[in-house]
Backbone as a ProteinNet text record, in pm:
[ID]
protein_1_A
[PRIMARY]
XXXXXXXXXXXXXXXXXXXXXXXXXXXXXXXXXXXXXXXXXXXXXXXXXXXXXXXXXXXXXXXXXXXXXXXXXXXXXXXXXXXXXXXXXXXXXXXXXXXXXXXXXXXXXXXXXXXXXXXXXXXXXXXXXXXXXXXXXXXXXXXXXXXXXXXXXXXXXXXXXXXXXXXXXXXXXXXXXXXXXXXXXXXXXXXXXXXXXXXXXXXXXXXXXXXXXXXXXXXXXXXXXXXXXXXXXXXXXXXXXXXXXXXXXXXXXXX
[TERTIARY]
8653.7	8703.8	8834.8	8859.5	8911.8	9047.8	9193.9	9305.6	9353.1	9403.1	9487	9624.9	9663.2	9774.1	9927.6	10061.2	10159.8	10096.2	10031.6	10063.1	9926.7	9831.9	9758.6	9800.4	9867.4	9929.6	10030.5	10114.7	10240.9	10188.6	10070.7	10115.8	10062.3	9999.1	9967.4	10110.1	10198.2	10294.9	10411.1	10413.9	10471.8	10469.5	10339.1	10278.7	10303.2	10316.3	10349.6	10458.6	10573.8	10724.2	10790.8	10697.3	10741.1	10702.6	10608.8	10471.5	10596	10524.7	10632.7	10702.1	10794.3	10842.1	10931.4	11004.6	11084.6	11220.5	11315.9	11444.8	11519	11568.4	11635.1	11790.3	11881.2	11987.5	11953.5	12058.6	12044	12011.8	12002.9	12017.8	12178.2	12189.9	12342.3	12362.9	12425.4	12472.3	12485.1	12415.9	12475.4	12428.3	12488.8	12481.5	12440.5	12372.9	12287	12352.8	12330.2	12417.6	12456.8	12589.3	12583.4	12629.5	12484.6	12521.4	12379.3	12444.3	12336.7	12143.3	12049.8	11965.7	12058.5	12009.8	12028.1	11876.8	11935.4	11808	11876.1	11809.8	11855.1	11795.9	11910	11865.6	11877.6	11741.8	11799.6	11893.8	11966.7	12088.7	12089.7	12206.2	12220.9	12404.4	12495.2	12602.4	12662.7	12769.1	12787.6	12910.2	12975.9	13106.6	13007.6	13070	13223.6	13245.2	13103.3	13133.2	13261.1	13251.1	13358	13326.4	13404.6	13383.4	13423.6	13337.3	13423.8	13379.8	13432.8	13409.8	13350.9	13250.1	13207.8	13152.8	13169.3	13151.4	13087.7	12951	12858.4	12827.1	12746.1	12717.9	12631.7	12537.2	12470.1	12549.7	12660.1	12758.5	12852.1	12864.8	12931.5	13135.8	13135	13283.9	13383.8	13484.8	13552.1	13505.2	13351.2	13383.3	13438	13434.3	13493.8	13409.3	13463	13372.9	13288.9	13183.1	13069.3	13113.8	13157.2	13168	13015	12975.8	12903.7	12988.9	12881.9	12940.3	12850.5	12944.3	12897.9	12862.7	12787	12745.1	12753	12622.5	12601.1	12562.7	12597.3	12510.6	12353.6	12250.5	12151.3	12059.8	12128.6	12095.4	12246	12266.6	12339.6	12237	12336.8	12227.9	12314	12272.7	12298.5	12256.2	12364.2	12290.5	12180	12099.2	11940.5	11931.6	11827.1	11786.1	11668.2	11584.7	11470.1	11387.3	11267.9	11171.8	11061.7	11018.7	10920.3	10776.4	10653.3	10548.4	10514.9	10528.6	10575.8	10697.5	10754.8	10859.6	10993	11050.3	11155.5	11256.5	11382.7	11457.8	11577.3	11639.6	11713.8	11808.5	11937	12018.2	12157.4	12204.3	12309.5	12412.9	12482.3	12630.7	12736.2	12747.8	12842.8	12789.2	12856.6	12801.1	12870.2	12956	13067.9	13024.7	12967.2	12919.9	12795.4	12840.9	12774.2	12775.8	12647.2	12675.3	12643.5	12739.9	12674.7	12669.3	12516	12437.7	12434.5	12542.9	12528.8	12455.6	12416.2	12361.9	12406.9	12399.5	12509.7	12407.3	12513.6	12461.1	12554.4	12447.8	12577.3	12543.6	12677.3	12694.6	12633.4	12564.5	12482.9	12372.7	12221	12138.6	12158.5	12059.1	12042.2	11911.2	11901.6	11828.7	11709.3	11604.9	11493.4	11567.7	11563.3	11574.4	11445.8	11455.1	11352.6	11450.3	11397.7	11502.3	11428.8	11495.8	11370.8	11492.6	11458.6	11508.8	11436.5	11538.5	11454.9	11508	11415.8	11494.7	11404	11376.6	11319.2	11169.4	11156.1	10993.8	10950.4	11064.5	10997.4	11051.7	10963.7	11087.2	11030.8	11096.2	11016	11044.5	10973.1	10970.7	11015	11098.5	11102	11121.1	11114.3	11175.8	11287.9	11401.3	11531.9	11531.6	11562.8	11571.7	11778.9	11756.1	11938.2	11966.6	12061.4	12190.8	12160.3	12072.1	12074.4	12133.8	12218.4	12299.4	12448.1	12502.5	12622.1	12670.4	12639	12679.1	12786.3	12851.9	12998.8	13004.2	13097	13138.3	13157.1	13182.4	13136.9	13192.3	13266.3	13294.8	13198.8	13172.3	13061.3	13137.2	13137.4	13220.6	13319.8	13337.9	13520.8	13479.6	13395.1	13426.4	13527.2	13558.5	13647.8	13567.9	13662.5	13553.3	13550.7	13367.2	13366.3	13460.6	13471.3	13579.6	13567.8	13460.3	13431.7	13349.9	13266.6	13154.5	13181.7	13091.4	13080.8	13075.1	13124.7	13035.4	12891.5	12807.4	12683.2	12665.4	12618.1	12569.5	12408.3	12306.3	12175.1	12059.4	12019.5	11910.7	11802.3	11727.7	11563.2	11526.3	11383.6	11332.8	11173.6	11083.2	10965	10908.6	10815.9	10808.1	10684.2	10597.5	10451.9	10520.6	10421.1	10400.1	10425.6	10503.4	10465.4	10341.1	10398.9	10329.4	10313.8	10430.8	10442.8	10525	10473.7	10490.3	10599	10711.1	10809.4	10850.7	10979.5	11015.1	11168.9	11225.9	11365.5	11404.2	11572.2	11610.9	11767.3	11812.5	11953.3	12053.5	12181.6	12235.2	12171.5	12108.6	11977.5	11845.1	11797.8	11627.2	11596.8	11566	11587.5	11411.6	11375.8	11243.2	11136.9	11178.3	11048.7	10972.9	10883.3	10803.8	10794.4	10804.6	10851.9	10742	10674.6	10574.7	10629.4	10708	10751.6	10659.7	10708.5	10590.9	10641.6	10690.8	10756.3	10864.4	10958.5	11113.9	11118.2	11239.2	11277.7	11392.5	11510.5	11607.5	11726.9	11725.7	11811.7	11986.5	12028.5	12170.5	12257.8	12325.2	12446.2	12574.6	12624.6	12815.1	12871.8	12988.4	13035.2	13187.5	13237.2	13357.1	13417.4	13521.1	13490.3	13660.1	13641.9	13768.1	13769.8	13849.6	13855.5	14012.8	14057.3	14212.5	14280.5	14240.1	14374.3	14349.8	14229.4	14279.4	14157.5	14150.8	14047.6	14011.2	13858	13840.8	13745.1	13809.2	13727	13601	13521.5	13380.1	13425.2	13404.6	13455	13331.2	13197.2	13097.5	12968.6	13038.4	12930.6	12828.3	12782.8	12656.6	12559	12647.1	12491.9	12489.1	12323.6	12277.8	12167.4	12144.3	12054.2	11939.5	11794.1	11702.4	11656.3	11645.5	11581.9	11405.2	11381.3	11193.2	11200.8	11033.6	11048.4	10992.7	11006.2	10921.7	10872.7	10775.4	10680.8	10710.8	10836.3	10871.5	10848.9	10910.6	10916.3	11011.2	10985.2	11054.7	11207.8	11297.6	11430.6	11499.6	11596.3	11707.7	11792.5	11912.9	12031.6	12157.2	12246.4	12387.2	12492.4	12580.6	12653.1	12773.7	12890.8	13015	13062.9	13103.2	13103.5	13255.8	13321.6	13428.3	13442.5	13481.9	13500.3	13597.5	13660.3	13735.3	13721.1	13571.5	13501.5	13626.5	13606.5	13641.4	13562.7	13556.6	13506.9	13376.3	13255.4	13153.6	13020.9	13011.5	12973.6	12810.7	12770.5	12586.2	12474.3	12398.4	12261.8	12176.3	12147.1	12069.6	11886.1	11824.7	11635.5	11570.1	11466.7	11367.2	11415.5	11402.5	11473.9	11379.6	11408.1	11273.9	11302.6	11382	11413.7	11499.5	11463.9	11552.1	11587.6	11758.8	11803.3	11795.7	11748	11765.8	11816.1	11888.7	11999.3	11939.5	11980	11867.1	12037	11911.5	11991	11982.1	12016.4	11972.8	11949.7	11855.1	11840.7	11856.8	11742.9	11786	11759.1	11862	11758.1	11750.4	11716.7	11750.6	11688.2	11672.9	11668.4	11544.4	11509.8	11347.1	11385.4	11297.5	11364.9	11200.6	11196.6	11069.6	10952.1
6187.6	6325.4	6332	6419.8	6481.7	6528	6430.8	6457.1	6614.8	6690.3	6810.6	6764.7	6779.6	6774.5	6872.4	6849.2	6925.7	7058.8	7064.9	7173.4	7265.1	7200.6	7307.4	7330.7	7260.4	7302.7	7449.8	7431	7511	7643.5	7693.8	7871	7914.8	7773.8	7815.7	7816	7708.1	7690.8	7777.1	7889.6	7951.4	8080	8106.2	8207.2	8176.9	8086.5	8015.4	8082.8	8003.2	8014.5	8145.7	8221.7	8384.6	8473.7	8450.6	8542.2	8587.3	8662.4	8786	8712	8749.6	8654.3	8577.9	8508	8409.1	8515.1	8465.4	8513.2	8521.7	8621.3	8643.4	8707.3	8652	8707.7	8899.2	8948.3	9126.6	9176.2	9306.6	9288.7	9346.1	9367.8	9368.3	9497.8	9579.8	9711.9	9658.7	9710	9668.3	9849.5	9778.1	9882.8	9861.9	9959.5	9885.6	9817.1	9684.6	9610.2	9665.9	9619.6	9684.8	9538.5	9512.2	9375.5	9447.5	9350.2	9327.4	9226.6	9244.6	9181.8	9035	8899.9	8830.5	8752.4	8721.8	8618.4	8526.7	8381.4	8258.8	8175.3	8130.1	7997.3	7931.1	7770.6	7697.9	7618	7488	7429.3	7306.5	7217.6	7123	7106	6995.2	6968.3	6916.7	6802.9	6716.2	6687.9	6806.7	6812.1	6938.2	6932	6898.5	6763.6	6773.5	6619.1	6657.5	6746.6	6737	6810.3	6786.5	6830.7	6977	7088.8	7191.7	7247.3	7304.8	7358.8	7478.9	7497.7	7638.6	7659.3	7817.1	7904.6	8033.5	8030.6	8144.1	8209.5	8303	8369.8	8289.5	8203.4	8111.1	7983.7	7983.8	7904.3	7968.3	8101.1	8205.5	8200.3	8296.9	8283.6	8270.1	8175.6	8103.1	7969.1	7908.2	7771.8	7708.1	7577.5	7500.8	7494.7	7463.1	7459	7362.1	7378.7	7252	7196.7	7102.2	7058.7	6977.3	7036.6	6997.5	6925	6833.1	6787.2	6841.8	6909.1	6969.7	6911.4	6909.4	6767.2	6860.2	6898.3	6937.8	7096	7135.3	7312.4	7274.3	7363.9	7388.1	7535.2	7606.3	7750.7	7831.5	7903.1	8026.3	8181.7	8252.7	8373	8447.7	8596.5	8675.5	8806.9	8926.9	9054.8	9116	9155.9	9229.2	9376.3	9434.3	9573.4	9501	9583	9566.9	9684.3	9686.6	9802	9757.9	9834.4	9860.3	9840.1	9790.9	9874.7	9995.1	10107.2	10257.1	10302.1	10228.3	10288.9	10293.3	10231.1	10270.4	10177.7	10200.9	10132.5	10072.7	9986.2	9895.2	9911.7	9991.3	9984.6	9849.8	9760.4	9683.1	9755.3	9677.4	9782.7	9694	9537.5	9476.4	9422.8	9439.5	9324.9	9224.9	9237.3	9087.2	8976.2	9020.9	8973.5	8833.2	8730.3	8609.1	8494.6	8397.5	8311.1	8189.4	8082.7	7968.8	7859.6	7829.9	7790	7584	7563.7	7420.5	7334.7	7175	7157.7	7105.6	7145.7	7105.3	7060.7	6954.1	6797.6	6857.4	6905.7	6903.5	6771.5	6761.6	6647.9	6635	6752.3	6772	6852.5	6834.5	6862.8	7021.7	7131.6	7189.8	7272.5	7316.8	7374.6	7453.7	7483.1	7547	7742.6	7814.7	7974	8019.8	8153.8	8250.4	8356	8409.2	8521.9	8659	8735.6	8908.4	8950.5	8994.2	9040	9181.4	9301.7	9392.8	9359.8	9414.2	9455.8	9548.3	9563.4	9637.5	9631.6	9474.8	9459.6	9512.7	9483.2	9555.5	9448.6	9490.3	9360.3	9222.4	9107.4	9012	8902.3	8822.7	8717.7	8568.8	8494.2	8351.5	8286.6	8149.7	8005.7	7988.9	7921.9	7863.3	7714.6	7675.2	7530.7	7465.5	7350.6	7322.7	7399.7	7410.3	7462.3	7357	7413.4	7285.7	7346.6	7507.6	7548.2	7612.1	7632	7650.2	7779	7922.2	8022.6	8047.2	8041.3	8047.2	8121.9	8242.8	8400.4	8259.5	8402.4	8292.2	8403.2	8356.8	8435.4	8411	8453.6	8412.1	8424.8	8328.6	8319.5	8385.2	8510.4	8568	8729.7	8754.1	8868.9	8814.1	8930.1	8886.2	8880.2	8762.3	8697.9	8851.5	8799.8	8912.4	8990.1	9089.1	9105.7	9079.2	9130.3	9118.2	9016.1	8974.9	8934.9	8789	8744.2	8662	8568.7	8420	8306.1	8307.7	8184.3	8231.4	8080.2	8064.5	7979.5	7962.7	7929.6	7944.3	7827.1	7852.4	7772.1	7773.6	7643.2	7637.7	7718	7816.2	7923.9	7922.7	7919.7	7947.1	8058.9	8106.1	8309.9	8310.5	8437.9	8513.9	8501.3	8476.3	8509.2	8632	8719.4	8841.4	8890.6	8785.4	8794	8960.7	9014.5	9158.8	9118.9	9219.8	9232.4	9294.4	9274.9	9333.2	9359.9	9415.2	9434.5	9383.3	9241.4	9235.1	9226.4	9291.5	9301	9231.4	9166.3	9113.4	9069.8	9032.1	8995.5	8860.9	8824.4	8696.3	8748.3	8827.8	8860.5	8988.9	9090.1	9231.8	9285.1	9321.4	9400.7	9274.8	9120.6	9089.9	9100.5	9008.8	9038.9	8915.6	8952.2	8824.8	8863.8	8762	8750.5	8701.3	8776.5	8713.7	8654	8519.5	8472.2	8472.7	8321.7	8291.7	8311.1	8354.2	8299.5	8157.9	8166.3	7982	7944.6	8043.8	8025.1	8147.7	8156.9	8305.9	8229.4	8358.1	8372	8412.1	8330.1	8407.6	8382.2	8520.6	8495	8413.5	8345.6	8257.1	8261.3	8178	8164.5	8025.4	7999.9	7833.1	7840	7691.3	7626.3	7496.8	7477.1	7415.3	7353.3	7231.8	7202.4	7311.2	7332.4	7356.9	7522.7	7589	7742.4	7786.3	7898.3	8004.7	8066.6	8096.9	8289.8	8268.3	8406.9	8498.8	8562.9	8625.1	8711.2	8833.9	8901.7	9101.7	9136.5	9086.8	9189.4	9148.7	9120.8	8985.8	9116.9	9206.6	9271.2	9228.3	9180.8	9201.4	9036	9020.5	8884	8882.8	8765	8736.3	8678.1	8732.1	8657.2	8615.2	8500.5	8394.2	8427.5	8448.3	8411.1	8340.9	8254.9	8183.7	8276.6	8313	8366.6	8276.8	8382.2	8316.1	8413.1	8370.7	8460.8	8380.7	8461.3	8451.3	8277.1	8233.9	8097.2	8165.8	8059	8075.5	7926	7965.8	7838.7	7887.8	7870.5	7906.2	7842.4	7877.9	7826.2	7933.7	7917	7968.9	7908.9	7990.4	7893.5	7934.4	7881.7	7948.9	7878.7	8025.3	7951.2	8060.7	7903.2	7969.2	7849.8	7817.8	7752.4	7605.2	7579.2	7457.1	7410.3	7522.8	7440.2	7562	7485.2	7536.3	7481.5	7496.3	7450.1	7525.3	7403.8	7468.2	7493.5	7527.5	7508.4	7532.3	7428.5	7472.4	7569.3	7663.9	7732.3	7766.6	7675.1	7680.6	7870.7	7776.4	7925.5	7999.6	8096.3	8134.7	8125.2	8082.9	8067	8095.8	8199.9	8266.6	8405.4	8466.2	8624.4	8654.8	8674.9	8671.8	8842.7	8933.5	9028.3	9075.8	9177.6	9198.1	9222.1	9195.7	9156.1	9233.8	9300.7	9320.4	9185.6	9150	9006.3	9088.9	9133.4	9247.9	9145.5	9000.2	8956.8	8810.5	8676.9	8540.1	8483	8413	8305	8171.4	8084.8	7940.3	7923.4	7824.7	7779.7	7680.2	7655.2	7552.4	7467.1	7331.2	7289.6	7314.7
11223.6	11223	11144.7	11059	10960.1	11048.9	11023.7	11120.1	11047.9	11113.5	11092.2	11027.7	10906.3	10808.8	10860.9	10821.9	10816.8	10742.1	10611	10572.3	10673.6	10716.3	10770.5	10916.2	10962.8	11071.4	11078	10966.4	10944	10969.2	10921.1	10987.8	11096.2	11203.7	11282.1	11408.1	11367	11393.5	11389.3	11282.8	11234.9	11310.6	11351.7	11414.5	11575.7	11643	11784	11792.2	11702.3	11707.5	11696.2	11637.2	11595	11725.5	11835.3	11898.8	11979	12008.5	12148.5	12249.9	12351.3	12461.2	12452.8	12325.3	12301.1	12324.4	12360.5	12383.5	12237.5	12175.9	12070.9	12084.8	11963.9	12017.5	11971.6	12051.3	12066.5	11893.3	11814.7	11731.3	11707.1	11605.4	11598.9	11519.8	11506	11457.2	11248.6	11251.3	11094	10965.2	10874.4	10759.3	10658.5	10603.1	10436.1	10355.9	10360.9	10278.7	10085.8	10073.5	9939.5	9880.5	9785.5	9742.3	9605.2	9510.4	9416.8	9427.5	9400.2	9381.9	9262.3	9298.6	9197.5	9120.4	8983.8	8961.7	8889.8	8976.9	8994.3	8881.3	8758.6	8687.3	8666.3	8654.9	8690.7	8605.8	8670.2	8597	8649.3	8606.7	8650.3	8591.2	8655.9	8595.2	8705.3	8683.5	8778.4	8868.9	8864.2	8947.6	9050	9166.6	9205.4	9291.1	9399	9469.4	9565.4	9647.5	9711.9	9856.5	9971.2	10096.6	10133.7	10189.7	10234.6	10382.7	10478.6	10595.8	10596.8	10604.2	10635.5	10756.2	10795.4	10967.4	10901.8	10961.5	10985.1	11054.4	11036.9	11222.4	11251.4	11198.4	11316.4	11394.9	11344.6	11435.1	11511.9	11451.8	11548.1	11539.6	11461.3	11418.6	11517.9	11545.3	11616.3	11674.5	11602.7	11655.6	11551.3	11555.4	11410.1	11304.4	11190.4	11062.3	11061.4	10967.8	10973.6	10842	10843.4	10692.7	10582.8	10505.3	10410.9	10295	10202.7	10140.2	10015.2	9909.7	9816.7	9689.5	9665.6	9546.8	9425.4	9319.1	9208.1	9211.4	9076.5	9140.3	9053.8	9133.6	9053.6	9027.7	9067.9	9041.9	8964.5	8886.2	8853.7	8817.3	8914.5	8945.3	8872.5	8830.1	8753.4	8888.4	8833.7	8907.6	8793.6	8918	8824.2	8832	8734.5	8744.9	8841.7	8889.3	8955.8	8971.3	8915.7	8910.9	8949.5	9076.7	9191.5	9072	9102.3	9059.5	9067.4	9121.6	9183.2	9087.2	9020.6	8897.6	8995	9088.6	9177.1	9068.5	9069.7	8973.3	9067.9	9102.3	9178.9	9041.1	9072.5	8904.8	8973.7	8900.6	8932.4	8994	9053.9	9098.3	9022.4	9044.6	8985.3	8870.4	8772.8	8619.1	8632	8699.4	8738.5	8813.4	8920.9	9017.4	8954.3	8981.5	8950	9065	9132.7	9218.8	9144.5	9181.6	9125.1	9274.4	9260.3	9403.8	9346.6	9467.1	9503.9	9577.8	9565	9656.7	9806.2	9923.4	10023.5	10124.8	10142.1	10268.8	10376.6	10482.4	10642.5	10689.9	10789.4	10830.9	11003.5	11021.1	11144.4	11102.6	11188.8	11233.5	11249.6	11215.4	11253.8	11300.3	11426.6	11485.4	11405.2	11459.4	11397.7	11417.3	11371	11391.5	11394	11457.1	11449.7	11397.9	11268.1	11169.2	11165.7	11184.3	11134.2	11059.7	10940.1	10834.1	10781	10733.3	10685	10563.8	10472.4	10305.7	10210.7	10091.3	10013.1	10062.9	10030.6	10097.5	10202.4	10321.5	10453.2	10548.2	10704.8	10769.7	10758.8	10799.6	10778	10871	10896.5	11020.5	10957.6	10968.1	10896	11015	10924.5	11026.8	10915	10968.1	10900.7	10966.5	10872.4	10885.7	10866.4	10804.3	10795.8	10629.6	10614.1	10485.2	10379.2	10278.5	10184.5	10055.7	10016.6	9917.6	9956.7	9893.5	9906.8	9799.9	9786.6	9664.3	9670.7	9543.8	9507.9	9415.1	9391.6	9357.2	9248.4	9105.1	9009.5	8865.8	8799.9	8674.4	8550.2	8452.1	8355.2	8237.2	8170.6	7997.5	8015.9	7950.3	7933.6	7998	8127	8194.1	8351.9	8393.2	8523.7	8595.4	8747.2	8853.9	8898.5	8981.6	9107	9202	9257.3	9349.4	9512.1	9565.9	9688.6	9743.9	9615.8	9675	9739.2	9849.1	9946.6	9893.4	9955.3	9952.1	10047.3	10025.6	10096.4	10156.2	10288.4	10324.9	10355.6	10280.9	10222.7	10319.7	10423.1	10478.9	10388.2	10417.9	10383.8	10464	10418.3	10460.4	10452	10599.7	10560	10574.1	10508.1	10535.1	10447.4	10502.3	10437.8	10257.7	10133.3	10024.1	10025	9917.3	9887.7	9811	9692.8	9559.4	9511.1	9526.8	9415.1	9301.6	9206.1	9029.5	9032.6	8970.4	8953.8	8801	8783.1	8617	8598	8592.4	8625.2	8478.4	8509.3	8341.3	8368.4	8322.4	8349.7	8213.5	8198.1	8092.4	7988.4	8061	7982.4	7917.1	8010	7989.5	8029.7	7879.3	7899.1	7934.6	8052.8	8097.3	8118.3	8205.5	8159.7	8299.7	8341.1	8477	8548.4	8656	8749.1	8848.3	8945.5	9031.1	9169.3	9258.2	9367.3	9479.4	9538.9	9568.5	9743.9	9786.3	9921	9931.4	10063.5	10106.1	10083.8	10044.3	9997.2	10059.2	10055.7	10140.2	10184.1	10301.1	10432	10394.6	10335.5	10308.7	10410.8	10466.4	10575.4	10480.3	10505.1	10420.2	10507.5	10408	10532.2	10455.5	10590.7	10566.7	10506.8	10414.3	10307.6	10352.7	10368.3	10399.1	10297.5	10186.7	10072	10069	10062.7	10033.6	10087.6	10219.4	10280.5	10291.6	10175.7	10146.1	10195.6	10254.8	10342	10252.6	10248.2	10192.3	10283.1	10331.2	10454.4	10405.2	10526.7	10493	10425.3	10320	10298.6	10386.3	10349.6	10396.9	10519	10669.2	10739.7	10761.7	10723.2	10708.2	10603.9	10465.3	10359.9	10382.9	10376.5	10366.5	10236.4	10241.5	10089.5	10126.7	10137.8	10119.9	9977.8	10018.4	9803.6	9804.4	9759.1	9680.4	9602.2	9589.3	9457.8	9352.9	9253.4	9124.8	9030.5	8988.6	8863.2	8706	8628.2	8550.2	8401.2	8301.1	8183.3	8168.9	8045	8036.3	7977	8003.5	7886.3	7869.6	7836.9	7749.3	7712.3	7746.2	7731.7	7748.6	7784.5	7851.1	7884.9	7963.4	8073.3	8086.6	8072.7	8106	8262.1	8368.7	8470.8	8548.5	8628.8	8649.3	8795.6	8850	9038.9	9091.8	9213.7	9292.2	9279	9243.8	9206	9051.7	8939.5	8813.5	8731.6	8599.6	8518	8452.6	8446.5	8381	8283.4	8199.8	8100.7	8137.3	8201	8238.3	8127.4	8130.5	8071.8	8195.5	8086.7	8186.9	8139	8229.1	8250.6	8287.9	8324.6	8376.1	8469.6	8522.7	8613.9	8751.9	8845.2	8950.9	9098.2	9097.2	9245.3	9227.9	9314.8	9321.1	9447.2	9471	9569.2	9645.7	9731	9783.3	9890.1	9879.4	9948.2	10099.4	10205.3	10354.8	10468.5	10547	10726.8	10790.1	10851.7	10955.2	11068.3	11145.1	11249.6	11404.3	11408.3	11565	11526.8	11568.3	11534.4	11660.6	11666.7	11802.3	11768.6	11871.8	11840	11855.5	11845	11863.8	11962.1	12090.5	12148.5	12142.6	12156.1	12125.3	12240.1
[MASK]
+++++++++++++++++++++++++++++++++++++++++++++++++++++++++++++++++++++++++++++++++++++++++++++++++++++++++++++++++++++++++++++++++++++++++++++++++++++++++++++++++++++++++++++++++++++++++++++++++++++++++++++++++++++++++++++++++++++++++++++++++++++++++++++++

């Protein structure tokens, strides 16, 4: 007999962990987040290598920081236009507004979540797993850094396929079409403790859910400058789009 695999297990699992009855925290009063859609490309480059503390609401502001250790970035996101199949147009708010997404090692375990998220798509049910990015407000060649926007503390994310057609247009790639597929990874703003210096949350309402996409190819480069340094990035295909998300109730999974 033919053993049952991880992956065919997973949505039955998925579906267990989500079903009615589980204790969730309350939901929480929140407001339409005002954040840009991003689209994420990829990169590589080999600073910073360095330690920072970050506090989320899934650790709950006033305990201590979790420190990750921040290795390389491999995403720089851009803000997007975004047009519905239905012709709805998502217009940018910031052109400034840039994240450049690291990869981050915590130094603890974390818990399974149960997440409900609303956003453009509609609401949505995930599992969160541990913090494996780190988004950092991010200046691009010779415009000024962002003003408000958040750092992000980014779980692995499992969640339903969409697979809707979209039309994204950004300072790289004008009208092309992107195929959104799965959640990849649930954005909480957080708070970064770096040599000594704080930046606080501006906005602990807007959160970021990631998809992966199936878009147009590119090649490029990117000069990018944030708290990290300055780097010069090659920039790949683009293969995720970040959307702006409520976090409505999560709670833990207990086994």
């Amino acid at each position: 007999m033919r053993k049952p695999t991880v992956r065919r297990l997973l949505p039955a699992l998925f579906a267990a962990v989500l079903a009615p009855g589980l204790t969730a925290t309350p939901a929480e009063a929140q407001t339409p987040p005002e954040l840009d859609h991003f689209k994420c490309y990829r990169t590589t480059f080999t600073p910073p290598n360095v330690f920072v503390g970050l506090l989320d609401q899934f650790d709950g502001f006033g305990a201590a920081p979790q420190d990750l250790f921040i290795r390389f970035p491999v995403k720089f996101c851009t803000p997007v236009e975004k047009t519905t199949p239905d012709g709805v147009i998502t217009p940018i708010k910031d052109i400034n507004a840039h994240l450049e997404m690291f990869i981050a090692a915590p130094d603890r375990l974390e818990p399974t979540r149960r997440v409900v998220v609303r956003n453009q798509f509609g609401t949505q049910w995930l599992l969160t797993y541990g913090p494996e990015l780190l988004a950092v407000p991010s200046a691009k060649n010779d415009q000024p850094p962002p003003g408000t926007l958040d750092h992000y503390k980014c779980y692995r994310t499992y969640g339903a396929s969409k697979r809707i057609v979209l039309k994204l247009r950004d300072q790289f790639q004008d009208g092309t079409t992107a195929t959104v597929l799965r959640p990849r990874d649930f954005c909480n703003p957080v708070e970064k403790t770096h040599n000594g210096e704080q930046t606080k949350v501006n906005n602990p309402h807007a959160h970021l859910l990631c998809y992966t996409i199936a878009t147009t190819a590119f090649d490029g480069r990117a000069l990018a400058r944030n708290q990290f340094g300055l780097a010069d990035l090659p920039l790949g295909t683009p293969d995720m789009l970040c959307v702006p998300s409520e976090k409505l109730r999560f709670s833990i999974v207990t086994p």
